[in-house]
N, C-alpha and C positions, 0 to 999 in steps of 0.2 A: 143630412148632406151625404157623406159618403165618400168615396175616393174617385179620383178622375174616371176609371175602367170602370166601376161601378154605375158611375152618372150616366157612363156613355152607354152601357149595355141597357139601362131602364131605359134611354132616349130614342134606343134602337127599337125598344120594344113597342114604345109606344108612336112612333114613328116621326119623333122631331126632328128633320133634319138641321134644321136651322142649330138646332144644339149640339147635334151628333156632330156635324162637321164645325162648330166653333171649339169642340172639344178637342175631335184628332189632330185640328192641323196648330193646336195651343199647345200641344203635349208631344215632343218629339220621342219619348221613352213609349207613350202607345202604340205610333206611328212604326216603329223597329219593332215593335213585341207584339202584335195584333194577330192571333192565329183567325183567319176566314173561317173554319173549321170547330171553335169551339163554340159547345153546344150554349143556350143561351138561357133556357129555360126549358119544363119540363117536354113540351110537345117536340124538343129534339129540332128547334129551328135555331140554324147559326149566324153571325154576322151577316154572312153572305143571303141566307132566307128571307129576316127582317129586310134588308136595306132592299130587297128585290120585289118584296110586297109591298113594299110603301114607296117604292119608284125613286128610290136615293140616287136618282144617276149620278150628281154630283160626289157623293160619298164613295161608290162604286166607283169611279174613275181613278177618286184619288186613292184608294185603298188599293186595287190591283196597281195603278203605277209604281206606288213607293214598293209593293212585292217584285216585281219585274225588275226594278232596278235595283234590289237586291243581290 
């Protein structure tokens, strides 16, 4: 299994959005604490990399809104 950030970074990886977003918007502790910027795996692609390869528009929206309104 693993921990919620942990699920959600393999999910990224392997490009589920269906899970990636059942995950962040279940978990309001990710949602506050999610750096864009941290590296995800060895080839140096971060949140923002994966969800832009695999066409996450949905994740991407809600991810920079909750920063914005920050």
């Amino acid at each position: 299994m693993g921990s919620s950030k942990s699920i959600l970074k393999r999910s990224l990886i392997r490009g589920d959005e269906v899970q990636v977003l059942q995950i962040y918007r279940s978990h309001s502790d990710i949602r506050r604490h999610i750096d864009p910027n941290l590296v995800l795996n060895e080839d140096g692609d971060t949140f923002v990399h994966c969800a832009s390869h695999f066409a996450m528009k949905a994740f991407l929206s809600s991810c920079f809104a909750d920063i914005l309104l920050e």
